[in-house]
N, C-alpha and C positions, 0 to 999 in steps of 0.2 A: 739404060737410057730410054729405051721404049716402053719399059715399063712407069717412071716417072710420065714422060708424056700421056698416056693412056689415065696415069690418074688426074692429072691435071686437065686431061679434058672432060673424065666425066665429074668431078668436080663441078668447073665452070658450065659443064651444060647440063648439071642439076639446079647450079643455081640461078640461071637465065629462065632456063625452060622451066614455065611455073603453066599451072592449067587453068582453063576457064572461070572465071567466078561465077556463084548462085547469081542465077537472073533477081531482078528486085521483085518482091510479091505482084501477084497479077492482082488477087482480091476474090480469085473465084477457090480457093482451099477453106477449109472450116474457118480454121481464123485469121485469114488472107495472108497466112504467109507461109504456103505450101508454093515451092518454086514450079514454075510450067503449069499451074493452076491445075493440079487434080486430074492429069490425062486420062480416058478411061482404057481399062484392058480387055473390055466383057468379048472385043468382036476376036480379040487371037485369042485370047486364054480359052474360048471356047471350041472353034477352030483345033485348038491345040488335045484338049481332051478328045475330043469325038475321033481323031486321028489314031491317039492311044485307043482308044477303046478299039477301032475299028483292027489296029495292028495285031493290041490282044485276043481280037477273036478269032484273029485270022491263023494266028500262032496255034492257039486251044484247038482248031480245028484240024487244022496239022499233024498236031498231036494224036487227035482223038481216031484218024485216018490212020497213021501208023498201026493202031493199036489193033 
């Protein structure tokens, strides 16, 4: 019995629960129909590198001290 119940709910609350739709084109993507108009990443994707580099040097140094 709790096993019917259990499918029968998630059943109905896959089929209710549906997710967000594409925002409509803003007009700022190549051929204005890139959703959220082309966000940029330059300021964390960079952020993001210089952190790896900073972590791998600090690792390699680590290393090179062991040795």
């Amino acid at each position: 019995m709790k096993k019917a119940i259990l499918t029968i709910a998630i059943v109905l609350g896959s089929i209710c629960l549906y997710a967000q739709p594409i925002p409509p084109p803003s007009g700022n993507g190549l051929n204005g129909n890139q959703p959220g108009g082309g966000a940029p990443i330059d300021g964390g994707l960079s952020i993001l590198l210089a952190m790896g580099a900073a972590y791998g040097a600090s690792k390699l140094y680590k290393v090179k001290e062991e040795e």
